[in-house]
C-alpha positions as CSV (number, residue, x, y, z in Angstrom):
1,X,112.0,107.0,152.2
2,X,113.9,109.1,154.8
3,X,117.8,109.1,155.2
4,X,117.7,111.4,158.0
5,X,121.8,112.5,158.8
6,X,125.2,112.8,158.4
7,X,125.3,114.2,155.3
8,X,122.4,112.3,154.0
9,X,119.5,115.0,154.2
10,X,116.9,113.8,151.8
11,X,113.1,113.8,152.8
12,X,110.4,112.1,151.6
13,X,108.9,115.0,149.5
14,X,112.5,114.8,147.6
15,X,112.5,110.8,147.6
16,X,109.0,111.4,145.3
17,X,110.3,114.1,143.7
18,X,113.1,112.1,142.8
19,X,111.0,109.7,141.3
20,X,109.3,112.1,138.7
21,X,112.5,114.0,138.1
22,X,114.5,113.6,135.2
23,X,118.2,115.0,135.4
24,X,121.5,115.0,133.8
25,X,125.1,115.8,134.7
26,X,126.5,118.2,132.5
27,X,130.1,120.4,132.9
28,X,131.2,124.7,131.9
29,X,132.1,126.9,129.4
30,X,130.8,129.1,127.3
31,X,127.6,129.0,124.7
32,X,126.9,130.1,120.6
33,X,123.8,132.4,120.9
34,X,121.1,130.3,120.2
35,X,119.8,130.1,116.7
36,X,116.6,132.3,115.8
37,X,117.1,133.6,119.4
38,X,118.5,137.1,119.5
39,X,120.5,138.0,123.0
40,X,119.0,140.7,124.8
41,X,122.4,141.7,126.3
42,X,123.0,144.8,124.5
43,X,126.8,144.1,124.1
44,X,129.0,144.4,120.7
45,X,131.4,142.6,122.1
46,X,131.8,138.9,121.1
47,X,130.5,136.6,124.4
48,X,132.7,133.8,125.9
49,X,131.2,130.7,124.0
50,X,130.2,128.1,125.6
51,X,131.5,124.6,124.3
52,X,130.7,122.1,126.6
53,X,128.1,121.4,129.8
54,X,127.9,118.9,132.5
55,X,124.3,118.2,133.3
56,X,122.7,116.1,136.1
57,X,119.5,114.7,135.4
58,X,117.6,111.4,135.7
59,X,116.9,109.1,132.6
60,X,113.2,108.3,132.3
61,X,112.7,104.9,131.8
62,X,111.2,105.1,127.9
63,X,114.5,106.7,127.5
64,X,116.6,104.3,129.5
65,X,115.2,101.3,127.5
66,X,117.1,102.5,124.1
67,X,120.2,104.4,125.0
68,X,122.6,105.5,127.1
69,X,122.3,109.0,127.7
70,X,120.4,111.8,126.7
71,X,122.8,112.8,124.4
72,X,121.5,110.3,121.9
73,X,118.3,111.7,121.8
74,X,117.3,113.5,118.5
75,X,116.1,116.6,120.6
76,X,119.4,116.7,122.2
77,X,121.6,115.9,119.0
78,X,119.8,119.2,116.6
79,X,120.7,121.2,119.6
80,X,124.7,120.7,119.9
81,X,124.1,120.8,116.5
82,X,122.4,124.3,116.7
83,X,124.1,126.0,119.7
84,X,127.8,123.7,119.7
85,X,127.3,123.0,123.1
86,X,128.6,119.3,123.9
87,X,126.6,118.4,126.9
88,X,127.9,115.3,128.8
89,X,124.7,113.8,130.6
90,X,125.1,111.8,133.8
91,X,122.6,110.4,135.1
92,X,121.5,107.9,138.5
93,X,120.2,104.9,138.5
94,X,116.2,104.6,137.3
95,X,115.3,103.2,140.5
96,X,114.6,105.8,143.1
97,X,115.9,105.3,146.5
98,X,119.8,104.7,144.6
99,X,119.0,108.0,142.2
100,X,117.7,109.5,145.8
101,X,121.3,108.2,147.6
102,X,123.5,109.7,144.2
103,X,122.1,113.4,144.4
104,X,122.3,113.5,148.1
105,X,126.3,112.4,148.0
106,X,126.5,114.4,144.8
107,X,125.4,117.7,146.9
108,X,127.6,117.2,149.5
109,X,130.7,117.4,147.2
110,X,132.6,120.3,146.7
111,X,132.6,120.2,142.7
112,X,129.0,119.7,140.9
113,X,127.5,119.5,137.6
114,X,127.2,122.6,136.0
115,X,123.3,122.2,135.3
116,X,121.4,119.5,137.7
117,X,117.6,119.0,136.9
118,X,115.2,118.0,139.8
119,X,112.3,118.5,141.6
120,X,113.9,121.6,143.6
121,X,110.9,122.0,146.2
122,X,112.5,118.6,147.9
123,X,115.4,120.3,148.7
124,X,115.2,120.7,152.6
125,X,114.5,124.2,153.4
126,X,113.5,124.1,149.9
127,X,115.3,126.2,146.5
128,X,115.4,129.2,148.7
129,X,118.0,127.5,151.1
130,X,119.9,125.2,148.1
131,X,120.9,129.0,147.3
132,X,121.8,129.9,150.6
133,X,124.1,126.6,151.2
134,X,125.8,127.5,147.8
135,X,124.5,124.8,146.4
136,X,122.6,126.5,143.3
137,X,122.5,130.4,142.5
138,X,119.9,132.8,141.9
139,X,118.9,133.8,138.6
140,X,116.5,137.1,139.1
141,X,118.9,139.4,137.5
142,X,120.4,136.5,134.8
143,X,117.2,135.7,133.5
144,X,116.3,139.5,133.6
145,X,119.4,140.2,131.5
146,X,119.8,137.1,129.1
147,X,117.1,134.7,129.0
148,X,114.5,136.6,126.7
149,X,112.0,134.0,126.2
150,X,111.7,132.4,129.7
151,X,111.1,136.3,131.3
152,X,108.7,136.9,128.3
153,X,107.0,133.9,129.6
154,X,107.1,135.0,133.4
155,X,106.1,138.5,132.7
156,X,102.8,137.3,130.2
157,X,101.8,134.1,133.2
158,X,102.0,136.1,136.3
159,X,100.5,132.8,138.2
160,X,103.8,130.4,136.5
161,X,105.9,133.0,137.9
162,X,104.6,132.8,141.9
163,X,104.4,128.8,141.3
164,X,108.8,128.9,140.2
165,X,109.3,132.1,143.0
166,X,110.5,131.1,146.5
167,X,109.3,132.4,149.5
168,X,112.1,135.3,149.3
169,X,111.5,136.5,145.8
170,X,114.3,134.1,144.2
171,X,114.0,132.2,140.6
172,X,116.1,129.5,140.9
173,X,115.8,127.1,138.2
174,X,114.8,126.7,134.1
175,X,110.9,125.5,134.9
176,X,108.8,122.8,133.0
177,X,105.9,123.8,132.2
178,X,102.6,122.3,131.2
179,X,101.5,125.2,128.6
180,X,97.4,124.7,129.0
181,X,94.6,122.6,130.7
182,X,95.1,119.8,128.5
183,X,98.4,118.6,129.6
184,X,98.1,118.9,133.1
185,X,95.2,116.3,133.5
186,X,96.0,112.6,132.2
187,X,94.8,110.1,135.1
188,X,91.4,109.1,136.1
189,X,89.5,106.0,137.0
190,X,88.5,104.0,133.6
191,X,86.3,101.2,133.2
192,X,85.6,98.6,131.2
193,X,82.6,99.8,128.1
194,X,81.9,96.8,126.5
195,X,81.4,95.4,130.2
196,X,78.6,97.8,130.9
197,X,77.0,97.5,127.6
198,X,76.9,93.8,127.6
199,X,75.3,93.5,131.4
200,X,72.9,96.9,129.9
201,X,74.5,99.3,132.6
202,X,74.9,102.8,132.8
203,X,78.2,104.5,133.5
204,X,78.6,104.9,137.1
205,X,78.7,108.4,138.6
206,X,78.2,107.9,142.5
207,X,79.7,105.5,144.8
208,X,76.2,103.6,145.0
209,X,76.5,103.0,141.6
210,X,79.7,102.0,141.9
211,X,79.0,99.0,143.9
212,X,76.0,97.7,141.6
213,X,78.4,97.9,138.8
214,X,81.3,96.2,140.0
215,X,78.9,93.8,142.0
216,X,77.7,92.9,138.1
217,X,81.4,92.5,137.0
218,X,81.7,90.2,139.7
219,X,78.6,88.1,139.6
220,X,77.3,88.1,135.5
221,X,79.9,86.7,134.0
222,X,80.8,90.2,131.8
223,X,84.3,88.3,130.0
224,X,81.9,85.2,128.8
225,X,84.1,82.7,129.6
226,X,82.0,80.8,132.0
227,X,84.3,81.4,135.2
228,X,83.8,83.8,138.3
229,X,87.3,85.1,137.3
230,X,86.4,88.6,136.8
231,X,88.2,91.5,138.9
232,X,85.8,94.4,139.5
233,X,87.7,96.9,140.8
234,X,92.3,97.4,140.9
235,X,93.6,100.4,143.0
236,X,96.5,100.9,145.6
237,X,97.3,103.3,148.0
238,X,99.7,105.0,145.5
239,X,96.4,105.2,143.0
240,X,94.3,106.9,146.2
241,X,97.1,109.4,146.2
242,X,97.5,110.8,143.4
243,X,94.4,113.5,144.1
244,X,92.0,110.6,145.4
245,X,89.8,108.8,142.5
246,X,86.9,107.1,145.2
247,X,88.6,108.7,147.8
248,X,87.3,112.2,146.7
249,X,84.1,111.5,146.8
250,X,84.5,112.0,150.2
251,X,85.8,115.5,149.7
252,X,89.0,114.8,151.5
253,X,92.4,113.1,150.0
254,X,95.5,110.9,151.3
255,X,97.0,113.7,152.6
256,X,96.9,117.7,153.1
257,X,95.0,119.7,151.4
258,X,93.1,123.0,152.0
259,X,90.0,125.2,152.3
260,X,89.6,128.4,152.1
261,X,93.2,128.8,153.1
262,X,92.9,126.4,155.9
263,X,94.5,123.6,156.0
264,X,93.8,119.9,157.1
265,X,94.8,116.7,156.8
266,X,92.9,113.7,155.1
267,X,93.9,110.6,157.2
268,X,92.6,111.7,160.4
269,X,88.9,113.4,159.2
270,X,86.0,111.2,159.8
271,X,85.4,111.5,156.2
272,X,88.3,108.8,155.8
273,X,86.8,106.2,158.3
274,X,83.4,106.4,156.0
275,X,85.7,105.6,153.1
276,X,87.7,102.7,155.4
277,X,83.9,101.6,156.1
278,X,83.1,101.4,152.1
279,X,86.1,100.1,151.0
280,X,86.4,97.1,153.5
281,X,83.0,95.9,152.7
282,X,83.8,96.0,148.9
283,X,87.3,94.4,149.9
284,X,84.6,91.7,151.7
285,X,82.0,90.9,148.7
286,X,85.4,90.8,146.4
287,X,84.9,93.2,144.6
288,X,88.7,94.8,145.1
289,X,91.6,93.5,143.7
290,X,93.1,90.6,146.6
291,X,96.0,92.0,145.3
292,X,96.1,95.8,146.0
293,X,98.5,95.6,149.0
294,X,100.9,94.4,147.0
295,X,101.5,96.6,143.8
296,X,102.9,94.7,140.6
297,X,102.8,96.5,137.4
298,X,103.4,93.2,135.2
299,X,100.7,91.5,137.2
300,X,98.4,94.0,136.5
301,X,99.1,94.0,132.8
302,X,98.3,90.4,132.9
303,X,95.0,90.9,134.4
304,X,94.1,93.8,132.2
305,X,95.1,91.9,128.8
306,X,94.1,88.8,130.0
307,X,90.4,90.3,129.8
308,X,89.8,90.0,133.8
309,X,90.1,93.8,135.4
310,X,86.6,95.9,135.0
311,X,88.0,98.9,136.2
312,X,91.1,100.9,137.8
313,X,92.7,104.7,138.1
314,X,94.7,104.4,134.8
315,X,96.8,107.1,132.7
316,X,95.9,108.5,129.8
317,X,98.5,107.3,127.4
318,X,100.0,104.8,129.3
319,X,96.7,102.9,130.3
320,X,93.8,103.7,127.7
321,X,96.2,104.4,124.9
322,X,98.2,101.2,126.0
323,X,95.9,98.8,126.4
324,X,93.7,99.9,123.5
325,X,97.0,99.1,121.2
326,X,97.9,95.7,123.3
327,X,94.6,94.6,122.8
328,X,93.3,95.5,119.2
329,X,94.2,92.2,117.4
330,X,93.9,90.2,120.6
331,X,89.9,91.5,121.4
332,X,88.4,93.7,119.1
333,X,86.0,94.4,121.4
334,X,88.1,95.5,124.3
335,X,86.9,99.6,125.0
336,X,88.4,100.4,128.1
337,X,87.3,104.3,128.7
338,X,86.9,107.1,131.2
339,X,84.6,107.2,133.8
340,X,84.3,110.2,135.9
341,X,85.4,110.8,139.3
342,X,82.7,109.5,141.6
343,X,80.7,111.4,143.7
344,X,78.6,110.5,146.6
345,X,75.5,112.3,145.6
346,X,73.5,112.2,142.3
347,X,74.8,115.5,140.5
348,X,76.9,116.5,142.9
349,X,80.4,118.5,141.2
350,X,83.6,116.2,142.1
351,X,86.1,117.9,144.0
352,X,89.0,115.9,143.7
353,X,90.9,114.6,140.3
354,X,94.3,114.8,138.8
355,X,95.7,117.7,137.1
356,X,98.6,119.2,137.6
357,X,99.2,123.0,138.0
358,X,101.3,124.8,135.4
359,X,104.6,123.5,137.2
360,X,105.3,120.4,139.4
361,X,108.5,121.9,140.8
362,X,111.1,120.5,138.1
363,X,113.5,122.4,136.4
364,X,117.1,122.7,135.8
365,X,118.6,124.9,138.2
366,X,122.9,126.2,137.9
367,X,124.8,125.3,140.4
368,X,128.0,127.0,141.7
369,X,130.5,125.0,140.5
370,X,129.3,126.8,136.7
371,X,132.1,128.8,135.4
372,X,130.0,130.5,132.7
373,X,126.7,131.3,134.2
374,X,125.6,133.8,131.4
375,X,125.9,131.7,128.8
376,X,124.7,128.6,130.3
377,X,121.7,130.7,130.5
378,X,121.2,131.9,127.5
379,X,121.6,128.1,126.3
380,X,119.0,127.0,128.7
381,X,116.7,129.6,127.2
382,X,116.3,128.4,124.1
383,X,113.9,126.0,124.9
384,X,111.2,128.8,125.5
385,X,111.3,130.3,122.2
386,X,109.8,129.5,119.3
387,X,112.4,127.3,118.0
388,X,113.0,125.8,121.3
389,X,109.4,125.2,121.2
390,X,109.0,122.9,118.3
391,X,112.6,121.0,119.3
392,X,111.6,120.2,122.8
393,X,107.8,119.0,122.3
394,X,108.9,117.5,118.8
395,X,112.4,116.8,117.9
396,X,114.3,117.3,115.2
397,X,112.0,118.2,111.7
398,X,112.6,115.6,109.0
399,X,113.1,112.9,111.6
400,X,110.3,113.3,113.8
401,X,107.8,115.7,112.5
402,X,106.7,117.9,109.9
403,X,104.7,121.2,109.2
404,X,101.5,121.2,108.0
405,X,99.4,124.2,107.4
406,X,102.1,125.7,109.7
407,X,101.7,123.3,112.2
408,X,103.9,120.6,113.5
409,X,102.6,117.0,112.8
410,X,104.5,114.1,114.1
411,X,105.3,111.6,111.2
412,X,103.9,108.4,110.8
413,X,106.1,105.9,111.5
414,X,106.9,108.2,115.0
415,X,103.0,107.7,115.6
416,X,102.8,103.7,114.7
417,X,106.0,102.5,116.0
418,X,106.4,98.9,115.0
419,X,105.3,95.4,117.3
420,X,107.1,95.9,121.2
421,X,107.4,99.1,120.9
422,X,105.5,102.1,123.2
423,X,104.6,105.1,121.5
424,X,106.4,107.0,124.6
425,X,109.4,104.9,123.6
426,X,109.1,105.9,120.2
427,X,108.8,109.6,121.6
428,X,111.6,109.4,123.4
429,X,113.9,108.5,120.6
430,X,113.3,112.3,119.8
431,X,112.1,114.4,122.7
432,X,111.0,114.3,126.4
433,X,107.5,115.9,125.7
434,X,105.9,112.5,127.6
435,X,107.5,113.6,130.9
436,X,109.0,116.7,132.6
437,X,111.9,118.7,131.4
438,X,112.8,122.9,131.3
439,X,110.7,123.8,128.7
440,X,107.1,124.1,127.8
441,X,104.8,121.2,127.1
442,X,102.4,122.0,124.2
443,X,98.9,121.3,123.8
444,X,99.0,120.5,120.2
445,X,101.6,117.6,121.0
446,X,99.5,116.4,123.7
447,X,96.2,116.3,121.1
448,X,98.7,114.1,118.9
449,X,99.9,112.0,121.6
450,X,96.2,111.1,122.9
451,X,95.5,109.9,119.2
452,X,92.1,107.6,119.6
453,X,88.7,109.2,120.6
454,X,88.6,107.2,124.0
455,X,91.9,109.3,124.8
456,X,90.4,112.6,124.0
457,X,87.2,111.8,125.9
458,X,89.4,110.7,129.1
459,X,90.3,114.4,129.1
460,X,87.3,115.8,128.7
461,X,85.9,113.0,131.0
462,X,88.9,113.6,134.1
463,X,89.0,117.8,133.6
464,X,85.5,118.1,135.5
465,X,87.0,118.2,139.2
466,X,87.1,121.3,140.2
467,X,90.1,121.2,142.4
468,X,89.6,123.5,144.5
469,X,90.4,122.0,147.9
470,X,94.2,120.9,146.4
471,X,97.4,122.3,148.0
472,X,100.2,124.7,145.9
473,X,103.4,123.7,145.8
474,X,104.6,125.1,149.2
475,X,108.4,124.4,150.8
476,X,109.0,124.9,154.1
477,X,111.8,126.7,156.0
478,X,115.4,124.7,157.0
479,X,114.0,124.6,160.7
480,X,110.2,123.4,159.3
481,X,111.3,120.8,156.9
482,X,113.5,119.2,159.1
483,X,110.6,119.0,161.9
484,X,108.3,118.0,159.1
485,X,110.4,115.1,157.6
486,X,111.0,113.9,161.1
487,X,107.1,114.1,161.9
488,X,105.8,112.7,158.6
489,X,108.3,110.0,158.3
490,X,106.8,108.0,160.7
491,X,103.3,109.1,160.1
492,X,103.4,108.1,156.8
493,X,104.6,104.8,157.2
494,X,101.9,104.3,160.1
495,X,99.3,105.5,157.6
496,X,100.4,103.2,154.8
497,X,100.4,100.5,157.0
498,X,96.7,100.8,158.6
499,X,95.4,102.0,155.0
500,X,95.9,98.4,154.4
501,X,94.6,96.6,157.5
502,X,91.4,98.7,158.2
503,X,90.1,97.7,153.8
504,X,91.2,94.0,154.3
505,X,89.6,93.9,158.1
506,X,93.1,93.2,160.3
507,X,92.4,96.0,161.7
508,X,89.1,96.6,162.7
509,X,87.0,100.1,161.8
510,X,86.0,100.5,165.3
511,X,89.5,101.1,166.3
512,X,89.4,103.9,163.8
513,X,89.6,106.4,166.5
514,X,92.7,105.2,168.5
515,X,94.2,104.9,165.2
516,X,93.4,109.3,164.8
517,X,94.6,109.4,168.7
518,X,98.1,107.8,167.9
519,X,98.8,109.9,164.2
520,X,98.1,112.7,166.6
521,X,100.3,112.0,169.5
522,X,103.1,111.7,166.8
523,X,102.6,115.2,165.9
524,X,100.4,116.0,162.8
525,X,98.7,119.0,164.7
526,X,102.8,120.5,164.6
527,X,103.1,119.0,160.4
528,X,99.3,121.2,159.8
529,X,100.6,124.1,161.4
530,X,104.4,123.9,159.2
531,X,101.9,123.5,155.9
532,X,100.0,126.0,157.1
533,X,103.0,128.6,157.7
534,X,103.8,127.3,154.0
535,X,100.9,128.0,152.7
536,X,100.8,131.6,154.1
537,X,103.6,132.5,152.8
538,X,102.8,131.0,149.5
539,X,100.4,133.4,149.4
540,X,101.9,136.3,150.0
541,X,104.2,135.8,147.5
């Protein structure tokens, strides 16, 4: 995931980032006061308006499968409307390395979008030096002046504010935000119901139970169609990193983490050979996937419709919410649910599970080819008052949603789009609220977007970790990150690589401690003590 040179400096933590980012390419000029939001700038005099923006920012792919550019959106379309600012979108390419490869040559050149939206911590150096190479500016004293609602929102969340700060004091970027606890947790391990209450099981809880579960998925038959075709268990090393499902149990994850300020690394802890040691013998009795190590979306979308998987790490909307809706007319009695993270002792409080924290380090930040700063600003601070509000996690009213007892309520025919299509697609004919972008995700949306009961439970269900152990949102220095890529580049790929071999036995366990020996000698003690300046400073922030 490392282009290491020349004038291609991207690191891994940017390649991911780039993945989850969503940005647009947009151009200068001046912008109409927002509607309903009054400019705090004290001035008679009429402001330079703003006309038209360039804004860089990639296209999610529920948005890529019906238009163009954001422009078409319905979100997007009410606010030229509103504010008369023509924004002209560019965006890369959906697949990640090539959108990776676009915004390094993109950074490089001497004339930029006027807005570009991204996952700023991957920045080498991090935001802090994207302002000192010029590349971006610093918006303390702009937002102080003209952006109303996003400072309102700063000075009120104290904690949002040190998440969006650099290391120096800086704000450099229009932040998304997930508003409250139930938008930042929507991925868990699920499991087949009607599979445990045919084969009169429990739902599992511990490892232990775990294996006698999936060992009955395996041996008793639990689809009734005669055949030993069942698949107990699908996960990949992409599911045991996103904050560890099985993995957690261990109290470690796939990567760093911290306690008590102190931090360590997952890979190398003799917790992780215990898991290897589990997970191998499960790989043995067949109760894993055979194909884990090789990640295929489709595939795995066959298997679960086709009534074979028992149990995986899914998301919320896009795993029980999908599969419920796929799988209504076909088998009625599909109920594919939350299980909780699983322990290793009876009663025992999971550490590990997803949920975000109030920011994932994606916003839209101004760079310095902008003309018209101020107003570019003010524009981008619409989206954090109250009208902003309902237009970014809704759309336009009429077309998308309307208010009930004063609250916004997402029409029908947005709620039950027709045969093919997703109900993110159908969100994302109107807003962005089913991924990131600078504004503030709502949990009332999020309550209408997980509409069955099994969606609600999940959350309930995959909140319970308490999350203690998981590491902020740190950047390192220019000097660190460039050691750090270098380091972790290789380390990475090493670890990938033997994650597979040690659960499908090419590699055996015993060898588990020359395989700690060589992630050593290729300098994770140097990549601990770079998180662990990070995470110092974080602090002190």
């Amino acid at each position: 995931m490392i282009k290491k040179a020349a004038k291609k400096w991207g690191t891994a933590v940017l390649a991911a980032a780039l993945v989850l980012s969503l940005a647009a390419c947009g151009g200068t000029s001046g912008n109409d006061q927002a509607k309903g939001e009054a400019s705090t700038s004290g001035k008679t005099a009429e402001p330079e308006k703003l006309t038209h923006l360039t804004y860089w920012v990639s296209m999610h792919p529920a948005a890529a499968a019906q238009m163009k550019t954001y422009a078409e959106m319905g979100m997007y379309k009410e606010l030229e409307r509103i504010t008369g600012v023509k924004v002209d979108f560019q965006h890369p390419p959906t697949d990640s390395t090539q959108a990776q490869e676009q915004f390094n040559l993109m950074m490089v050149s001497e004339k930029l979008p006027d807005v570009i939206e991204t996952s700023w911590i991957g920045y080498p150096g991090g935001p802090e030096k994207a302002i000192q190479d010029n590349k971006i500016i610093k918006l303390n004293d702009l937002i102080d002046q003209y952006a109303p609602n996003l400072k309102k929102l700063l000075d009120e969340h104290p904690d949002w504010k040190k998440q969006v700060t650099t290391d120096d004091g800086s704000l450099y970027m229009f932040p998304f935000f997930r508003g409250g606890d139930k938008v930042r947790v929507f991925y868990g391990p699920s499991i087949r119901k009607d599979w445990l209450d045919k084969l009169g099981l429990q739902m599992p809880t511990t490892i232990d139970e775990w294996h006698e579960v999936l060992k009955a998925f395996k041996e008793k038959d639990p689809n009734g169609n005669g055949k030993a075709d069942e698949i107990p268990l699908y996960f990949t090393k992409d599911d045991i990193g996103t904050d560890a499902p099985f993995l957690g149990a261990w109290g470690i994850n796939y990567g760093f983490y911290q306690i008590d300020n102190s931090v360590k690394y997952g890979p190398i802890q003799p917790e992780y050979k215990e898991f290897l040691a589990t997970m191998n013998q499960w790989y043995k009795e067949g109760l894993l996937d055979k194909d884990f190590a090789a990640p295929n979306d489709k595939l795995f979308d066959a298997k679960m419709t086709g009534n074979q998987l028992g149990a995986a790490p899914t998301y919320n909307g896009g795993g029980i919410g999908k599969y419920a809706n796929l799988m209504k007319d076909k088998d009625p009695k599909f109920n594919l649910v939350a299980a909780p993270y699983p322990v290793l002792n009876k009663g025992d409080k999971p550490i590990w599970g997803q949920k975000d924290f109030a920011t994932n380090g994606i916003g839209a930040a101004i760079s310095t080819s902008n003309t018209n700063p101020t107003e570019t600003v003010k524009w981008l601070d619409y989206a954090y008052g109250e009208q902003g509000n309902l237009l970014f996690n809704y759309g336009k009213e009429g077309e998308a949603y309307t208010m009930k007892d004063g609250k916004p309520v997402f029409l029908p025919e947005v709620l039950n789009p027709p045969s093919g299509v997703s109900l993110q697609q159908s969100f994302a004919k109107h807003n962005r609220s089913t991924w990131s972008a600078p504004f503030v995700l709502s949990d009332e949306f999020q309550m209408q977007y997980l509409a069955l009961p099994n969606q609600k439970d999940a959350l309930t269900v995959w909140s319970q970790p308490t999350g203690e152990r998981k590491m902020p949102l740190v950047t390192p220095t220019k000097d660190e990150s460039s050691q750090f890529a270098s380091i972790m580049t290789d380390i990475n790929t090493y670890k990938d690589e033997m994650f597979l071999k040690f659960i499908m036995g090419a590699e055996p366990i015993d060898n588990f401690d020359k395989y700690v020996k060589k992630i050593e000698a290729m300098g994770i003690n140097d990549a601990i003590k770079i998180q662990q300046s990070a995470l110092d400073r974080f602090n002190k922030r």
